[in-house]
LOPADREN-612531 format. One line per 8 residues: number of its first residue (from 1); for each residue x, y, z of N, C-alpha, C. Coordinates in steps of 0.1 Angstrom, whole numbers, always signed. Layout:
# LOPADREN-612531
NUM	X,Y,Z,X,Y,Z,X,Y,Z; ...
//
This chain:
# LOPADREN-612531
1	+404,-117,+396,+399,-110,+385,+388,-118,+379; +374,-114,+374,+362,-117,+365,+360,-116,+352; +355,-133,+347,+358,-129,+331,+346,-126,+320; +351,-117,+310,+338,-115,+306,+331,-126,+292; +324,-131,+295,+322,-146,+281,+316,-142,+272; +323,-144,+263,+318,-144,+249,+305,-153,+246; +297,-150,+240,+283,-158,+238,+282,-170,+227; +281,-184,+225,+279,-184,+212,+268,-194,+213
9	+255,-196,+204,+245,-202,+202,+242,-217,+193; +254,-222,+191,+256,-231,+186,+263,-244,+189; +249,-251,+195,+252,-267,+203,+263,-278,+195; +269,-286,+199,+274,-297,+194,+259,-310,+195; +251,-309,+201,+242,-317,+205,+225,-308,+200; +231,-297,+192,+219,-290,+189,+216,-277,+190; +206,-266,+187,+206,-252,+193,+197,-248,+200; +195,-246,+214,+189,-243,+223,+186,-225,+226
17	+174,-227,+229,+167,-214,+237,+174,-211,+252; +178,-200,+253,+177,-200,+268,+167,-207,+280; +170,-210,+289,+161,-216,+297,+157,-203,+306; +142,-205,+305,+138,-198,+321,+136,-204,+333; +133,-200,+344,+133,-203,+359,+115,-211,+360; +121,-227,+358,+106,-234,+363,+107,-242,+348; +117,-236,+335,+112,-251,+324,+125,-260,+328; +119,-271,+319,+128,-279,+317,+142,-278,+310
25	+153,-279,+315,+166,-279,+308,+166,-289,+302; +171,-286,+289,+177,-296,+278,+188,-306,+281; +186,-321,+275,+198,-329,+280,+211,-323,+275; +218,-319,+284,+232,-314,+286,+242,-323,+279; +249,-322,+272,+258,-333,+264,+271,-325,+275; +278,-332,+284,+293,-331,+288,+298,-337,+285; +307,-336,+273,+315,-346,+263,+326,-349,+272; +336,-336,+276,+348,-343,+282,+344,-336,+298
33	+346,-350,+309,+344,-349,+322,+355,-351,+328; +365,-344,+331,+379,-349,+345,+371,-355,+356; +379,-362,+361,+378,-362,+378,+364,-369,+382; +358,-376,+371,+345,-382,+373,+350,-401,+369; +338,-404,+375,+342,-425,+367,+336,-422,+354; +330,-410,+343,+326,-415,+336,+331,-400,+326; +338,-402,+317,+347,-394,+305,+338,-380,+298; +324,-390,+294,+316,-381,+292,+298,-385,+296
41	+293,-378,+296,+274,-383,+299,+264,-369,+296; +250,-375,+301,+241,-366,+298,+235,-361,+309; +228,-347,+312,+223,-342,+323,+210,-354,+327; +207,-361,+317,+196,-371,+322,+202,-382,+328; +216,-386,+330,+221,-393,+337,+220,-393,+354; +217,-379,+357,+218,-379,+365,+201,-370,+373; +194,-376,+366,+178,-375,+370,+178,-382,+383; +170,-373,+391,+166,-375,+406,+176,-369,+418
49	+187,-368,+412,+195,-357,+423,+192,-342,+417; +199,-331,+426,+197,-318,+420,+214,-318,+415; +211,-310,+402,+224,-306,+399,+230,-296,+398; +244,-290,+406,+248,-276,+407,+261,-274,+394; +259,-268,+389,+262,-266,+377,+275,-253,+382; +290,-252,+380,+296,-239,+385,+304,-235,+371; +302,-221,+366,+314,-218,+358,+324,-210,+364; +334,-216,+360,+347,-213,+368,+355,-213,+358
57	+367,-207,+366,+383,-209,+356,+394,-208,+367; +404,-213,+359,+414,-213,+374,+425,-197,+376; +419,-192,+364,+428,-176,+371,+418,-169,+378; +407,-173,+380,+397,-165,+387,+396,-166,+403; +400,-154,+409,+402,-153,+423,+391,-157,+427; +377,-149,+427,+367,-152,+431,+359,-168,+434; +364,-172,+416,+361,-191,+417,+369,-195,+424; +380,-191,+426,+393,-203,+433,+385,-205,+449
65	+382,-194,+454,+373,-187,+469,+357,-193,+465; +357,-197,+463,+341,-209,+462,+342,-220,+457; +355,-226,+455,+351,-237,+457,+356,-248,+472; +363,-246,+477,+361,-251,+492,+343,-253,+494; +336,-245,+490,+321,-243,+500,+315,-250,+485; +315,-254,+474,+311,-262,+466,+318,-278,+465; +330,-279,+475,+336,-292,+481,+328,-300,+491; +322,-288,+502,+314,-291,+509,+305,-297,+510
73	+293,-284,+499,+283,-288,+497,+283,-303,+493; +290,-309,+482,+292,-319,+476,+293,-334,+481; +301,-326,+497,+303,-340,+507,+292,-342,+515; +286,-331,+520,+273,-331,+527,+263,-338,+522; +257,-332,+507,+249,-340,+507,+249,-353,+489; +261,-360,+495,+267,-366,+486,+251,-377,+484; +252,-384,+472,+242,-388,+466,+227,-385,+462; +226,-371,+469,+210,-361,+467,+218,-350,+457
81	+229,-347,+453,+237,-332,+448,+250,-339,+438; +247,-336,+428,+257,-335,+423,+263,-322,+414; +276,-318,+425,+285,-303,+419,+293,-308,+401; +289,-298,+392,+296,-304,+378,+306,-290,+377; +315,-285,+377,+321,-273,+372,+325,-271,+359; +321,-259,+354,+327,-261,+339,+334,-248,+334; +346,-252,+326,+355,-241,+328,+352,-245,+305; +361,-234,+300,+361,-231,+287,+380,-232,+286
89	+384,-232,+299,+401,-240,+298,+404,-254,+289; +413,-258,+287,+418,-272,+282,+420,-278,+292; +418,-298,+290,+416,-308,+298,+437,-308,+303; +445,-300,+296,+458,-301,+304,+454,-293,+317; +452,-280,+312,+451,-273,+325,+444,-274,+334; +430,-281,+335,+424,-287,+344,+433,-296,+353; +436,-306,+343,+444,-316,+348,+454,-312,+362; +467,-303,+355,+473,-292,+364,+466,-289,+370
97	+454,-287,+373,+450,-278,+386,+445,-289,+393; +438,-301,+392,+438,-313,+400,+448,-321,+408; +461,-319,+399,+471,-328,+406,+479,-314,+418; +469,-304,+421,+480,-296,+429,+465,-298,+440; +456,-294,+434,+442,-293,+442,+429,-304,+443; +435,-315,+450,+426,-326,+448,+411,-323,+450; +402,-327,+444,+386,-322,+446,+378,-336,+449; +367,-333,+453,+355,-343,+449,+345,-336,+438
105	+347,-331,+428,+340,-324,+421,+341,-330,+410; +331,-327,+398,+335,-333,+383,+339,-320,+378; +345,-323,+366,+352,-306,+357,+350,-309,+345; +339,-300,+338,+338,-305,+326,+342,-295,+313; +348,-298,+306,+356,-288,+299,+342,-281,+285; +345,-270,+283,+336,-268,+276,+340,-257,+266; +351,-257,+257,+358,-247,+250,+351,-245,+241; +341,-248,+238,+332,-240,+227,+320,-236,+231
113	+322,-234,+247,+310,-226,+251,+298,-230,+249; +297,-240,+244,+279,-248,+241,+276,-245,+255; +278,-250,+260,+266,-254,+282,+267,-237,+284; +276,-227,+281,+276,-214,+283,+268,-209,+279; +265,-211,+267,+253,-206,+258,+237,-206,+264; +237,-216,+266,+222,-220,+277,+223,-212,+287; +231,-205,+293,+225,-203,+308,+239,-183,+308; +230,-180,+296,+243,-167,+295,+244,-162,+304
121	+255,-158,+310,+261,-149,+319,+275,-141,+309; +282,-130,+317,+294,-124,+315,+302,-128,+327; +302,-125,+339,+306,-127,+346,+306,-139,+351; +318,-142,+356,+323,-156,+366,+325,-153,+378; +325,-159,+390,+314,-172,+390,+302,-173,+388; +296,-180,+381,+281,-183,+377,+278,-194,+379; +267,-195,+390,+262,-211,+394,+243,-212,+387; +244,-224,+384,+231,-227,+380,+225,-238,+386
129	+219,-239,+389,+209,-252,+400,+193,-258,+388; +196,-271,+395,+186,-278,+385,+183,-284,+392; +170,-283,+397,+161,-295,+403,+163,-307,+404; +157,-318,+409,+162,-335,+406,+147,-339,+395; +141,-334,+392,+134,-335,+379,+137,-329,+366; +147,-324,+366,+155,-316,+356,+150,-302,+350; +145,-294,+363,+141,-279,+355,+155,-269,+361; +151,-261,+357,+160,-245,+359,+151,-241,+377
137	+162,-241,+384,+159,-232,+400,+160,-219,+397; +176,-218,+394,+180,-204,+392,+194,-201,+392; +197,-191,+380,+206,-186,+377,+213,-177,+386; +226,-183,+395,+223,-174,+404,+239,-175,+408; +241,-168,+421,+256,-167,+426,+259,-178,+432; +275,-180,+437,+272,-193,+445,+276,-191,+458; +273,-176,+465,+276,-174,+476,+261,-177,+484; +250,-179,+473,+235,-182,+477,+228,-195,+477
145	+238,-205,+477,+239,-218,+476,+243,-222,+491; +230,-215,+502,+240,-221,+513,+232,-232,+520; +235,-240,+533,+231,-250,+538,+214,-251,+537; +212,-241,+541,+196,-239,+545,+192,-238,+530; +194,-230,+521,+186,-232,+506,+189,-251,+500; +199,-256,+506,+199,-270,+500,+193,-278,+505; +189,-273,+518,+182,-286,+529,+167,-285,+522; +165,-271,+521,+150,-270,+521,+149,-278,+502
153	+161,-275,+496,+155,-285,+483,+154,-297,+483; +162,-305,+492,+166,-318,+494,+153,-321,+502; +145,-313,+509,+133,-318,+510,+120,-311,+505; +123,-311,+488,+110,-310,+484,+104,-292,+487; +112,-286,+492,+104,-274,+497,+115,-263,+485; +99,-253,+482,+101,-242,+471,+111,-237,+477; +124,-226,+469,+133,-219,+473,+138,-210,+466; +135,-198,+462,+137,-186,+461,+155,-181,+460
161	+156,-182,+445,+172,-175,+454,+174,-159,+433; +183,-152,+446,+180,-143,+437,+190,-140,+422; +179,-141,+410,+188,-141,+400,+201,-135,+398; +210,-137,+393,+227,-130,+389,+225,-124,+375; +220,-113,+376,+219,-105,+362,+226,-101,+352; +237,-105,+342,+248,-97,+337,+245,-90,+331; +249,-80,+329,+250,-66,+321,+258,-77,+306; +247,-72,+292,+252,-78,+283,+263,-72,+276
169	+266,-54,+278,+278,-48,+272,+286,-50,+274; +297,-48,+266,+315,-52,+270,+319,-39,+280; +329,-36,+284,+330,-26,+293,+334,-16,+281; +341,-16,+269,+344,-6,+265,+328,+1,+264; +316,-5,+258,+307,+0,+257,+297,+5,+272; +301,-2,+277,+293,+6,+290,+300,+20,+293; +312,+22,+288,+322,+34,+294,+312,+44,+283; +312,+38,+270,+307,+52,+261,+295,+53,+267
177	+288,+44,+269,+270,+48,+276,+271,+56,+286; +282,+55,+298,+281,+59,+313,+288,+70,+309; +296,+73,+303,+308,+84,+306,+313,+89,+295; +302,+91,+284,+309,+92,+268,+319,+109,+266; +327,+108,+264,+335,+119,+263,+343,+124,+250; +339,+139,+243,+343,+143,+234,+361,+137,+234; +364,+140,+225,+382,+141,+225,+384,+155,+230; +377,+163,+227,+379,+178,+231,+373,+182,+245
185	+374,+174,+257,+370,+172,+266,+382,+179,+276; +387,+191,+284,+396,+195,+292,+398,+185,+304; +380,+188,+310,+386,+183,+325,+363,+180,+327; +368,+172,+337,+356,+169,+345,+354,+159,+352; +347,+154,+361,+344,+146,+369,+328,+140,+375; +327,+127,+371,+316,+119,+373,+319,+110,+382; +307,+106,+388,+307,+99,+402,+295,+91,+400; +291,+77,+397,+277,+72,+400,+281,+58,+409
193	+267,+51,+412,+267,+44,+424,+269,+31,+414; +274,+17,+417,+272,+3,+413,+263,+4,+401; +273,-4,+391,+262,-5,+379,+261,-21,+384; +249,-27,+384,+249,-39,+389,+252,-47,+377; +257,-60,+377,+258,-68,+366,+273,-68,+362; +276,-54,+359,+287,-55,+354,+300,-53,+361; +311,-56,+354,+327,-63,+360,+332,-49,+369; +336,-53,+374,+348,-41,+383,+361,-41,+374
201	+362,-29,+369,+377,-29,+363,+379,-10,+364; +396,-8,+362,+400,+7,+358,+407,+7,+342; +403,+17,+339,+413,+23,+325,+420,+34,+329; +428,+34,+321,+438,+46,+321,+439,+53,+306; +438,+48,+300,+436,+54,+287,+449,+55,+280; +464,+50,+283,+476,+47,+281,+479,+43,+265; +473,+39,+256,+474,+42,+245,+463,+55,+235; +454,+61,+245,+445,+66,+237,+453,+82,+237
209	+453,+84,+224,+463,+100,+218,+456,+111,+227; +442,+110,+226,+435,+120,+229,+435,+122,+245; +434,+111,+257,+434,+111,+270,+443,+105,+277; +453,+96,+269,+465,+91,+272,+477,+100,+290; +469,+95,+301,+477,+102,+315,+472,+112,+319; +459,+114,+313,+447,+124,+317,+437,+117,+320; +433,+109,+320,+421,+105,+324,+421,+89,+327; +408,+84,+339,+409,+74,+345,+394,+72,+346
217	+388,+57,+343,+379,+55,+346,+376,+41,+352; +365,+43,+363,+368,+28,+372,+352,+23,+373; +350,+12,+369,+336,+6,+369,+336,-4,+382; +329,-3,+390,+322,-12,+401,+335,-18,+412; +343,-8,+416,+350,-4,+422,+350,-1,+442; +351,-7,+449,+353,-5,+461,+359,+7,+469; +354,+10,+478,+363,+26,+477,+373,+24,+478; +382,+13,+490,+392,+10,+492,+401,+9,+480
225	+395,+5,+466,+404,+0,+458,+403,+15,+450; +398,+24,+448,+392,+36,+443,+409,+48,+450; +406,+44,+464,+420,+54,+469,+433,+46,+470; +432,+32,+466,+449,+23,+459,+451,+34,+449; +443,+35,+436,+446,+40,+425,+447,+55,+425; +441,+63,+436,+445,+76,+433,+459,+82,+442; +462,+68,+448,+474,+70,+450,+486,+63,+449; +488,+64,+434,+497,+56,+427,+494,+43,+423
233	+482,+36,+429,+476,+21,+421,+485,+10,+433; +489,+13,+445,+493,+7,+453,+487,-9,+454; +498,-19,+452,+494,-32,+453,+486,-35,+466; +474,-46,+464,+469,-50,+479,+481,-55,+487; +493,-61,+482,+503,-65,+492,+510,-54,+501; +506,-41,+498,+513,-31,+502,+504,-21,+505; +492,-27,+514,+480,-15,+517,+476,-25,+531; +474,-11,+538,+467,-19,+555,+454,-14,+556
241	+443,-15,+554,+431,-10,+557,+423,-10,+569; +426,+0,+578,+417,+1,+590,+405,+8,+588; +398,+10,+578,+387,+20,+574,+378,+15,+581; +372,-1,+584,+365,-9,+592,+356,-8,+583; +352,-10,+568,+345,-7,+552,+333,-20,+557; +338,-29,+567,+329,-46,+566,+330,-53,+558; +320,-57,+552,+319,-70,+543,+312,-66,+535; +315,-71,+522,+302,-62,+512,+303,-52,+510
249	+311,-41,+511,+307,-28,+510,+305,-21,+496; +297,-11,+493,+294,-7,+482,+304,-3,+474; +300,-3,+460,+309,+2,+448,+304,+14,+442; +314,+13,+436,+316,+30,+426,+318,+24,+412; +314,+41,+405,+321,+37,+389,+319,+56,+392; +334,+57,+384,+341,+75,+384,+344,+78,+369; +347,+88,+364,+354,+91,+352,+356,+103,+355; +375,+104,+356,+382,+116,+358,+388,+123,+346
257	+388,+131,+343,+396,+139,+327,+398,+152,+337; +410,+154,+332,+423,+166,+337,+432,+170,+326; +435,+182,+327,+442,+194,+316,+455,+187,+311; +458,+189,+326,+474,+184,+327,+474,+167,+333; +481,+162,+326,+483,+145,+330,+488,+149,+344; +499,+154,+347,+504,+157,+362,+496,+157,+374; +483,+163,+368,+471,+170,+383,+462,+153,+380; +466,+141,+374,+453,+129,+376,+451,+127,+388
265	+465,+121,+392,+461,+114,+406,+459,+124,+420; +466,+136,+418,+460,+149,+429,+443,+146,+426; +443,+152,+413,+427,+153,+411,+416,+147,+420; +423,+129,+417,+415,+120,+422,+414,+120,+434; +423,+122,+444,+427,+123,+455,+420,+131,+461; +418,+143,+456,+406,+154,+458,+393,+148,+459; +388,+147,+449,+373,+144,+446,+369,+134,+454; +378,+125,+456,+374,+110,+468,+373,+119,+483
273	+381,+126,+488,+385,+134,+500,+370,+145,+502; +366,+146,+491,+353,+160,+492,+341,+149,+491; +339,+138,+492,+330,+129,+494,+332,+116,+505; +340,+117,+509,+342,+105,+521,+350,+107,+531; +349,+104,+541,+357,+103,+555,+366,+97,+556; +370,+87,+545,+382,+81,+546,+393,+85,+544; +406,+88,+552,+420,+87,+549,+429,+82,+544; +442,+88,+538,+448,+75,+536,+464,+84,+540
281	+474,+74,+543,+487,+82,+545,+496,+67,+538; +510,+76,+534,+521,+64,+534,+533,+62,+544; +535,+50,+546,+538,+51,+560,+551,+38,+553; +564,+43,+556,+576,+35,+555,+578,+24,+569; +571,+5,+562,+575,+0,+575,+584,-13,+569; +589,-19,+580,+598,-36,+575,+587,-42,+576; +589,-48,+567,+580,-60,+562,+589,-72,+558; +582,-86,+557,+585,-99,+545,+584,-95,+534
289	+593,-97,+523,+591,-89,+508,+601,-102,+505; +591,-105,+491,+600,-118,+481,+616,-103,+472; +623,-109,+472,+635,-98,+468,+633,-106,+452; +635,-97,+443,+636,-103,+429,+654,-101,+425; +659,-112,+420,+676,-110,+420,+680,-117,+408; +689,-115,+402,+697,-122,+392,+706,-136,+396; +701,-144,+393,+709,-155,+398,+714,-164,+387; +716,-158,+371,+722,-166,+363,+724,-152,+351
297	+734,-149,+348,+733,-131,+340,+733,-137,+327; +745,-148,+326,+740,-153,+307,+725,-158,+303; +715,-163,+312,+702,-162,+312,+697,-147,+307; +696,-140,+319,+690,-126,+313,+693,-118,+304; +705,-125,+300,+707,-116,+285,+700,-124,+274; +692,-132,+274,+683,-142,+263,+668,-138,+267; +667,-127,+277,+649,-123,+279,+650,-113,+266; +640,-114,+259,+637,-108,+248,+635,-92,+247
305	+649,-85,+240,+647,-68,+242,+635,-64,+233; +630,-55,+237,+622,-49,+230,+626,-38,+216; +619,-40,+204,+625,-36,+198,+616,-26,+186; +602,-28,+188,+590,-18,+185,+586,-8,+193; +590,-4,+204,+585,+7,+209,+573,+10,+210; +563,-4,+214,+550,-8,+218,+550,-7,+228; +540,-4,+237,+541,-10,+251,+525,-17,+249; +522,-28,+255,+510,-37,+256,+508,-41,+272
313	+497,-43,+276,+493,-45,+290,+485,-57,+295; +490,-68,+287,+479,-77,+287,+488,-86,+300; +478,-88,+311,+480,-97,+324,+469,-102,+329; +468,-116,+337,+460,-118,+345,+467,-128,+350; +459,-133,+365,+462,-139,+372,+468,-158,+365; +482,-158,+367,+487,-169,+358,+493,-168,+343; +494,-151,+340,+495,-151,+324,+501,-132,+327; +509,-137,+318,+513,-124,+316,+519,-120,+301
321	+518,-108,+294,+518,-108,+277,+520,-95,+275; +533,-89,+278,+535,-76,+278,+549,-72,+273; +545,-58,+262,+559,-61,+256,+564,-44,+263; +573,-40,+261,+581,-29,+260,+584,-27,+278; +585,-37,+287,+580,-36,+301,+596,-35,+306; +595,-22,+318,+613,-26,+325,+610,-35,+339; +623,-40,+344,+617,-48,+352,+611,-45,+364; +610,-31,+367,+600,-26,+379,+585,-28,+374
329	+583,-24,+358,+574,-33,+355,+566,-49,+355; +582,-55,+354,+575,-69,+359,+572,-75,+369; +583,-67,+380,+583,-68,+397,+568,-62,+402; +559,-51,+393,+545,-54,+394,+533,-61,+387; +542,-69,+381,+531,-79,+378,+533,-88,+389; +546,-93,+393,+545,-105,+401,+538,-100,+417; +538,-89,+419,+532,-85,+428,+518,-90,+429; +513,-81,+418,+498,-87,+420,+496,-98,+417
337	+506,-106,+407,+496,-121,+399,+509,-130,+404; +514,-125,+418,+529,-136,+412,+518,-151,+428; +526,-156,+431,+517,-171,+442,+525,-164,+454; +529,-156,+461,+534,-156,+476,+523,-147,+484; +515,-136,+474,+510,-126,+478,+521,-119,+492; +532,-116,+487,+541,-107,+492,+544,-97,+485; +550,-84,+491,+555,-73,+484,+563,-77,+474; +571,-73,+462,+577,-75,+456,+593,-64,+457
345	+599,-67,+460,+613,-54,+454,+623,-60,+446; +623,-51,+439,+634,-55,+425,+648,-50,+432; +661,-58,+429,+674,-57,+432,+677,-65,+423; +674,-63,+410,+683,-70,+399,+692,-60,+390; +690,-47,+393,+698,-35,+391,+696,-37,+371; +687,-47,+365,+685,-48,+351,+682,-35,+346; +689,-29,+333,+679,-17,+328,+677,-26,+310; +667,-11,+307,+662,-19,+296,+645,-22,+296
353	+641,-24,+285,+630,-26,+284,+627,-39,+274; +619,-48,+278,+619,-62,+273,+605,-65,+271; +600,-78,+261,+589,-83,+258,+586,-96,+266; +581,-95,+276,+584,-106,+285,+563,-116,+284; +570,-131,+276,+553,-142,+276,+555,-152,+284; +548,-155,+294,+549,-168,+298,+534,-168,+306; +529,-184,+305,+520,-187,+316,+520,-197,+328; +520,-194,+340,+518,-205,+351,+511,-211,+358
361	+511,-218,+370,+505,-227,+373,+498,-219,+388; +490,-207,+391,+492,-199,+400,+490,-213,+414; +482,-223,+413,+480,-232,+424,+496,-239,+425; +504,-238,+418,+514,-243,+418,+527,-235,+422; +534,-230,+433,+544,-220,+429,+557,-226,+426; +558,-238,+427,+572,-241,+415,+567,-240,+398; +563,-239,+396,+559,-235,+383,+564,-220,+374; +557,-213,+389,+565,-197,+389,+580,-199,+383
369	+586,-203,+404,+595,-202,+399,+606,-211,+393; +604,-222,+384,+610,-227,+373,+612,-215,+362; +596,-208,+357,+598,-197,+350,+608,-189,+352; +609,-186,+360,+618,-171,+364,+632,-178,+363; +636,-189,+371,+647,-201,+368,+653,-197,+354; +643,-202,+349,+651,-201,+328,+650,-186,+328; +642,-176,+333,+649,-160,+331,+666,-161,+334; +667,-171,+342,+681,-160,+351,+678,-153,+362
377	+667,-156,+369,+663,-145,+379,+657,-158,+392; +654,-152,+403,+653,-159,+417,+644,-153,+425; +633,-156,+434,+629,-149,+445,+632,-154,+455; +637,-143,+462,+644,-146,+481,+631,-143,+492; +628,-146,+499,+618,-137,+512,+632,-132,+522; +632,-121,+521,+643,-114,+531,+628,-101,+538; +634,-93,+540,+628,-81,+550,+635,-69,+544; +627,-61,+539,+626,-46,+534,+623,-38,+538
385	+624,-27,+535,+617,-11,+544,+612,-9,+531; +593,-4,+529,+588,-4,+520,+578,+3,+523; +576,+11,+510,+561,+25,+514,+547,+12,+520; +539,+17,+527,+527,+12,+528,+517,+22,+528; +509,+19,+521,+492,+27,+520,+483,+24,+531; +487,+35,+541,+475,+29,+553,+461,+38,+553; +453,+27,+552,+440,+36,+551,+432,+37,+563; +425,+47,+567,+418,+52,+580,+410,+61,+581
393	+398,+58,+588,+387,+71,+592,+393,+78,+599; +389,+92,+594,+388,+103,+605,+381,+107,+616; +393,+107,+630,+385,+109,+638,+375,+121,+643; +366,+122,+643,+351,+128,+648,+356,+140,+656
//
């Protein structure tokens, strides 16, 4: 998952302009540094190497998947490069993610977003490169940080790499821009191509009176993940994609509104089917599946019943904050955000609806499951018979 950053323009060390591509960056105050010989320092400390600057966080799939190749870079060309990563986490949680994931990297904590402020982005991962004279290269991705753009800086040679633009709006506001819809809206359907910059997410509209199980909208979206959700939101652990999509493949942003809540996911199902060649069928196979089970019952009678008749949706990878949920509910959280990346099936036979908070250590999976431990609950790996979403072109 991608996070979106709040902005704020107010240094501990001062208030800075944004930097453009070719001035000089301001000396960088890194108050608190992990994983370095030195606690805290200044970007002029380290005049005459280039410095790669990463923001990251540790529930982010994407960062977790770059930094191996920012480990690399780091050993390669150790004494010309120095990698700094800076997350807006606390120095515990860092900490925790070091003692599971040893690095050669520094981590420099930055919860009031000062070093963010300089170099705005929304989106994570965001890498920034600085010359060994201390100017701005470029604001950019760090999948464009590869061997050949480092060699050629390490010797002196110009290097071109292409800015990472974020879209400044929040997503609720890009939805009213892209897709604004009366409340008195029956039914319709919009289809546009990648909004660049901005996050890949879906709504459902689950609290909204007006569209609440009628309507669905998905910003910068994959097709693949486009026909999970028009057929039932099927977890990646329970989808086989033979479409042969490649690498990279293009995104979508949709906005579906329908009469009847009943006709959403037909709807969707349609309108994907009248524009693409792709298939999809469900296909009952055995699989590895973590089983979820009750292994202490005076435990689970202390998980917290629900007693507002709220329902709340707040999850991400390592975090979960959801109240009025039954436990097929939580057996998909752990699906998607649990550390086995296995199917999940519930056989805890629990009914009931509960407010279930806790956060983990996702590089960690005893952390998990100690959590679930104080639930009263256990994950087994046994073998299931379970729907699968198999996706496939049609043949010609």
């Amino acid at each position: 998952m991608k996070k979106l950053v709040f902005l704020f323009l107010i240094f501990t060390n001062g208030a800075y302009a944004q930097v453009k591509n070719g001035e000089p960056v301001p000396d960088i105050n890194f108050q608190t540094v992990l994983n370095a010989p030195i606690k805290n320092m200044r970007l002029s400390q380290l005049k005459g190497k280039i410095v790669l600057i990463e923001f990251w966080a540790t529930w982010c799939g994407s960062c977790l998947e770059a930094m191996p190749h920012l480990k690399q870079l780091q050993q390669k060309y150790a004494g010309k490069l120095s990698v700094i990563t800076v997350t807006d986490e606390t120095p515990v949680r860092i900490g925790q993610y070091l003692a599971v994931k040893p690095s050669n990297l520094w981590f420099a904590i930055d919860t009031g977003q000062a070093i963010t402020a300089l170099f705005p982005h929304h989106l994570i991962p965001h890498t920034v490169l600085i010359s060994a004279d201390g100017k701005l290269i470029a604001n950019t991705s760090p999948e464009l940080i590869t061997d050949k753009a480092m060699d050629s800086l390490v010797n002196k040679q110009e290097v071109h790499l292409a800015e990472k633009k974020d879209v400044t709006l929040g997503y609720e506001e890009l939805i009213k821009k892209y897709f604004f819809a009366a409340d008195t809206v029956k039914s319709r359907f919009t289809m546009l191509p990648e909004i660049k910059g901005a996050p890949g997410l879906s709504k459902t509209y689950l609290n909204d009176s007006a569209f609440n199980g009628r309507r669905i909208t998905c910003l910068n979206l994959e097709l693949t993940t486009l026909y999970r959700l028009a057929h039932g939101d099927f977890p990646y652990s329970r989808m086989i994609d033979s479409s042969g999509q490649g690498k990279n493949p293009p995104a979508y942003c949709l906005d579906l509104i329908v009469a009847d809540k009943n006709d959403l996911l037909p709807a969707l199902q349609r309108e994907l089917s009248k524009r693409f060649d792709l298939q999809a069928k469900v296909e009952r196979q055995t699989k590895d599946v973590d089983v979820l089970k009750v292994i202490d019952a005076d435990k689970v009678k202390k998980i917290p019943v629900n007693t507002s008749g709220k329902r709340t949706y707040n999850a991400r990878h390592g975090e979960i904050d959801q109240q009025n949920i039954t436990m097929d509910d939580f057996v998909g959280y752990l699906e998607n955000y649990g550390t086995s990346h296995l199917s999940v099936v519930n056989e805890t036979q629990i009914t009931g609806n509960f407010d279930i908070k806790f956060s983990f250590q996702p590089e960690n999976p005893d952390s998990l499951t100690k959590i679930l431990s104080d639930m009263g609950l256990g994950l087994s790996k046994e073998k299931r018979g379970i729907d699968m979403l198999v996706l496939y072109k049609q043949k010609q």
